[in-house]
C-alpha positions as CSV (number, residue, x, y, z in Angstrom):
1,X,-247.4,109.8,-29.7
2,X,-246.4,107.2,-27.2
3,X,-248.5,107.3,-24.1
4,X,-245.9,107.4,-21.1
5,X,-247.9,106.0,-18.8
6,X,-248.8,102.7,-20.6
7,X,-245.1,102.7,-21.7
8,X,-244.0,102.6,-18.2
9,X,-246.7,100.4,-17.1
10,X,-245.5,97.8,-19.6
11,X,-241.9,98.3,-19.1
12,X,-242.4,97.2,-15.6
13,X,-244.1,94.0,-16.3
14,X,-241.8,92.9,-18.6
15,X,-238.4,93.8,-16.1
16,X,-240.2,92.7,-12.7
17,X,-241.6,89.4,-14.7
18,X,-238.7,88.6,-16.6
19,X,-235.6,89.4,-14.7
20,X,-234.6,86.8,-12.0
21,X,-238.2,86.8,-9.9
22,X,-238.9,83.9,-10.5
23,X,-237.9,81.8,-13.5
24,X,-234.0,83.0,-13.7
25,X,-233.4,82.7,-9.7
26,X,-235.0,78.9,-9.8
27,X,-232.5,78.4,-12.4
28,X,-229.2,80.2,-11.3
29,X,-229.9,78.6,-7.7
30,X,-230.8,75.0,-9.3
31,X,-228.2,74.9,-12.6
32,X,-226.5,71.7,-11.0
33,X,-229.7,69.8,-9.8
34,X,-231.9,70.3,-12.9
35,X,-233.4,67.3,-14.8
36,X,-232.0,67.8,-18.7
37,X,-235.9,68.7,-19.6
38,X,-236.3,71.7,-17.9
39,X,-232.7,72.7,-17.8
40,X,-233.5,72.7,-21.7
41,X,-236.8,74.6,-21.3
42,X,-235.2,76.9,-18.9
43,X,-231.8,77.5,-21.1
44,X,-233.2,77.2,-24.8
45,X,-237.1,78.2,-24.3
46,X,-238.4,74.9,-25.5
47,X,-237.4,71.2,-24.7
48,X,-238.8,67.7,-25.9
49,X,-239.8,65.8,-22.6
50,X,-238.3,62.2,-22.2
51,X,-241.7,60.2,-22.1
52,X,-244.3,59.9,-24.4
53,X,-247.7,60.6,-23.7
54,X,-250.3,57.1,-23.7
55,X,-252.5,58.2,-27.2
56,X,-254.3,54.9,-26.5
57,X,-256.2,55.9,-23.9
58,X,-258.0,59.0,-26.0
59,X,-260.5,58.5,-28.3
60,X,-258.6,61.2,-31.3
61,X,-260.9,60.2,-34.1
62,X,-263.5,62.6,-33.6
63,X,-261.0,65.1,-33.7
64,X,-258.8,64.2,-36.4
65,X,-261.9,63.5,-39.1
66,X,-261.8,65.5,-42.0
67,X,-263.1,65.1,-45.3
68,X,-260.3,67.2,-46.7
69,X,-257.6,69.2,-45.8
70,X,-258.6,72.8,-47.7
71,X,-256.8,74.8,-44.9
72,X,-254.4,76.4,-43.2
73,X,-255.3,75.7,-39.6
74,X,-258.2,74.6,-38.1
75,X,-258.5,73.8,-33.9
76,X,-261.4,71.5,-32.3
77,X,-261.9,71.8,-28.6
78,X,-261.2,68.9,-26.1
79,X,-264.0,67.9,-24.2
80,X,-264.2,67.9,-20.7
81,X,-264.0,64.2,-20.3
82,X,-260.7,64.1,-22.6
83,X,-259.3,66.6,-21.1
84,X,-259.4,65.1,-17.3
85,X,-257.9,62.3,-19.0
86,X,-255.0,64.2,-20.5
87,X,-254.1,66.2,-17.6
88,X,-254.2,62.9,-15.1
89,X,-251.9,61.3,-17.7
90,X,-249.9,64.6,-17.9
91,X,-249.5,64.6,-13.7
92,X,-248.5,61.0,-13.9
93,X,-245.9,61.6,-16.2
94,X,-244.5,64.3,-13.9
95,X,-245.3,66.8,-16.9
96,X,-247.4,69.5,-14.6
97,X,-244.9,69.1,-12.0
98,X,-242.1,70.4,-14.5
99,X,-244.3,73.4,-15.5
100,X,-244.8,74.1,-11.9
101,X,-240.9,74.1,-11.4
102,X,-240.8,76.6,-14.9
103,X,-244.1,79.1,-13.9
104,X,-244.8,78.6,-10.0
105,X,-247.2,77.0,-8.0
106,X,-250.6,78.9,-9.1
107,X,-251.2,78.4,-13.3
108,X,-254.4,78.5,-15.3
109,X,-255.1,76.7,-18.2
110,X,-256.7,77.2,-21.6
111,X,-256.8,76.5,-25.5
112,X,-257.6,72.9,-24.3
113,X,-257.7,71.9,-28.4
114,X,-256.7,69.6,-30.9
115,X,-254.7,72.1,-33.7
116,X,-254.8,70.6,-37.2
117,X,-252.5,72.1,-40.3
118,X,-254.1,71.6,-43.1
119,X,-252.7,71.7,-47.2
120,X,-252.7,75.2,-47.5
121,X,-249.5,77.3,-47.1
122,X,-249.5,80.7,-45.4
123,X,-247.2,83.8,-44.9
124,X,-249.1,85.7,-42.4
125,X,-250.1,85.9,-38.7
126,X,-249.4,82.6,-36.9
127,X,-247.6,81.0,-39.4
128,X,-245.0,83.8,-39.6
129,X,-242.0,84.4,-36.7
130,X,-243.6,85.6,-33.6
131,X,-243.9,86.0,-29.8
132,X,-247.4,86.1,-28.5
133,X,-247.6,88.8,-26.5
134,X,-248.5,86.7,-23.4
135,X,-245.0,87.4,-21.0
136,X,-244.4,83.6,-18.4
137,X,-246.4,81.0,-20.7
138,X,-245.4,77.9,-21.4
139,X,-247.4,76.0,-24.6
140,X,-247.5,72.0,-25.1
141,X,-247.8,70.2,-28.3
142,X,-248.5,67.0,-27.7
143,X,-247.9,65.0,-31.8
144,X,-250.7,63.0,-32.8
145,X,-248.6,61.9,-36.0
146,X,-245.6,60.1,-37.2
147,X,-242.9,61.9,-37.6
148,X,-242.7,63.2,-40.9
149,X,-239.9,65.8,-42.5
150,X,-242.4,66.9,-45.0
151,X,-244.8,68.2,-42.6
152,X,-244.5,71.8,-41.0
153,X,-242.5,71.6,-37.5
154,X,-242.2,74.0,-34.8
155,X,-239.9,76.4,-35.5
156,X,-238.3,78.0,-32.3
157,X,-235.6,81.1,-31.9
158,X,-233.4,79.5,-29.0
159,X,-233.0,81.4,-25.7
160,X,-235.1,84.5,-27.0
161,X,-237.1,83.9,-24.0
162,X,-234.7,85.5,-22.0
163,X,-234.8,88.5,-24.0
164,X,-237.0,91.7,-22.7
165,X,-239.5,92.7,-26.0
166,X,-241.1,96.1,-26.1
167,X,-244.1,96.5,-28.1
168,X,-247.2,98.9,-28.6
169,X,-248.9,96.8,-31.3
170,X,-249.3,93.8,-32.8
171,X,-246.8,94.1,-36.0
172,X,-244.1,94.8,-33.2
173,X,-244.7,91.3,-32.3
174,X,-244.4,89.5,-35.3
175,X,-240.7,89.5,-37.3
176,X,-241.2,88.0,-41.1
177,X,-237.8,89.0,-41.7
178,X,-235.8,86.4,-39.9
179,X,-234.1,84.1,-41.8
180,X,-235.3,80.5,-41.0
181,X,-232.0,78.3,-40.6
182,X,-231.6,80.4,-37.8
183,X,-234.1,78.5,-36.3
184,X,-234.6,75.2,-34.5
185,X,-237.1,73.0,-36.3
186,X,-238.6,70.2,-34.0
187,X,-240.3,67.9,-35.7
188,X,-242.1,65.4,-33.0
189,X,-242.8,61.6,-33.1
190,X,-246.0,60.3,-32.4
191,X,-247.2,60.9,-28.9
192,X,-243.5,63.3,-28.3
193,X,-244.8,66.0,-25.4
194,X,-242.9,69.3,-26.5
195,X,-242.9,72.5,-24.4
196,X,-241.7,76.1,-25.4
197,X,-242.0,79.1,-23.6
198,X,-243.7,81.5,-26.0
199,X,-242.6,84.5,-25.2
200,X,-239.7,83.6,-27.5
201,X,-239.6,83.5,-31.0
202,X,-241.3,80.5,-32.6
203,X,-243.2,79.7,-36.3
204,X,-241.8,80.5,-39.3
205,X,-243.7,80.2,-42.5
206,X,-245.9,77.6,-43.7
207,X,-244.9,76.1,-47.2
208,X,-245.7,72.3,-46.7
209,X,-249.0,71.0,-47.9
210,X,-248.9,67.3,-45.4
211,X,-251.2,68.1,-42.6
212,X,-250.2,67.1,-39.1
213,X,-252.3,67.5,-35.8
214,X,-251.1,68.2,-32.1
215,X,-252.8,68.7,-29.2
216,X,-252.6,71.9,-27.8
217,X,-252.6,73.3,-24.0
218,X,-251.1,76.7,-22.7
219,X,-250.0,77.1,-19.3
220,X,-250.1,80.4,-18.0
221,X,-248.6,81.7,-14.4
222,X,-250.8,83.6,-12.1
223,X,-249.6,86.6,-9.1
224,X,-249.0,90.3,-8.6
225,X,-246.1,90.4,-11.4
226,X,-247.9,88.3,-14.2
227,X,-250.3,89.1,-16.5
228,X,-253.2,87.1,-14.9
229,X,-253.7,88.9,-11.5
230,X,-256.3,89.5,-9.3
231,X,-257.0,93.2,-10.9
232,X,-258.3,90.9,-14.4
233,X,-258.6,87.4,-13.7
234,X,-262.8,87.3,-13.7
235,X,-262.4,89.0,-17.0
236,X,-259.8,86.4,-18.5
237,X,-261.4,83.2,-17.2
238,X,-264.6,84.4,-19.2
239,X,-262.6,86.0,-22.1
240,X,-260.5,82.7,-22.6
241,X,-262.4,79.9,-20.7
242,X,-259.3,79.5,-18.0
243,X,-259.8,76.7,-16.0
244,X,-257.5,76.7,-12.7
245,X,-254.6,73.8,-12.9
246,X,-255.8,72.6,-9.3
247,X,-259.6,71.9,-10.7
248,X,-258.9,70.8,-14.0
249,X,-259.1,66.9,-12.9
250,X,-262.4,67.3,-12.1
251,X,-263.8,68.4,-15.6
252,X,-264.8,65.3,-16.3
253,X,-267.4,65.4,-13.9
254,X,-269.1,68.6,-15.7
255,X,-271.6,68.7,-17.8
């Protein structure tokens, strides 16, 4: 039996988070003033930015080494001195500004990794249609590769970020019966920055054996509606290593 009081608790996170607080009143108020990349984040849940990010400047060897490819998915953290370097490149570009525009002012940050598809095809979990459960996040795959057709893309359900999801477990999250060409598949070019807002649908199954790498970063909004509040933000930031958007220059000078 459903228990009504997490029912209700979770039907008024999604309708006060998703319903014109924040992210459809920016848009509705701003529909003739938006750039084309976040009026294509904002009206399709995922957009392909118009600059490139500068590779050259990252040392992605020690990351991208493998002996072989006997996987499905394997993800190697970014360390602290990469990642300062990233995100300054990332301000630069005006990329955090745009996710700023999409979440709001206060964001925390996390995965922070290089993501690696390996040879191995899967059917299950990630690699099968999805939301993730997370409400206002925005994800960024940065390509590491050419582009190549033969290598799995990201697969995205356009505009089912607007959509409000109810769910009580995790197979109420994932959808392995929707029929792929109804999908967008992206495919990036080396060094393409590509955001999607993953409370839609995105990934489809994994039947290419070519690997690929990306590096990815999540972007998730902080405040009284969102998921990260005060009530469990200690908790989180030890659960999933957050690091607070405003700090994150200043990694590099951790140990």
């Amino acid at each position: 039996m459903i228990n009504k009081k997490n029912m209700f608790t979770n039907l008024r996170k999604q309708f006060l988070n998703r319903m014109f607080i924040h992210q459809h009143y920016f848009e509705i108020c701003h529909k003739f003033f938006l750039k084309k990349d976040i009026k294509d984040l904002f009206e399709n849940g995922y957009s392909v930015y118009n600059k490139k990010f500068p590779l050259e400047n990252i040392d992605l060897n020690k990351y991208l080494n493998y002996s072989d490819y006997d996987f499905v998915v394997d993800r190697k953290k970014i360390e602290n001195v990469d990642l300062k370097k990233i995100y300054t490149a990332l301000i630069d570009l005006g990329v955090i500004s745009m996710i700023k525009n999409y979440l709001g002012k206060k964001i925390y940050v996390y995965d922070n990794s290089i993501l690696t598809l390996g040879n191995k095809n899967s059917y299950s979990e990630s690699m099968q249609p999805h939301h993730d459960s997370k409400y206002r996040r925005v994800k960024i795959y940065i390509w590491l590769n050419d582009k190549n057709l033969k290598t799995h893309p990201l697969y995205y359900l356009k505009r089912t970020h607007k959509q409000i999801k109810l769910w009580h477990k995790y197979d109420e999250t994932r959808f392995p019966n929707l029929d792929q060409k109804k999908f967008d598949a992206i495919y990036g070019e080396k060094g393409s920055i590509i955001f999607f807002d993953t409370h839609g649908i995105h990934s489809h199954f994994k039947t290419t054996n070519v690997p690929r790498s990306v590096m990815e970063l999540s972007f998730e909004s902080f405040g009284f509606l969102n998921r990260l509040n005060k009530r469990n933000i200690k908790n989180e930031i030890n659960r999933l290593n957050l690091i607070d958007l405003d700090e994150i220059i200043f990694l590099g000078n951790k140990n």
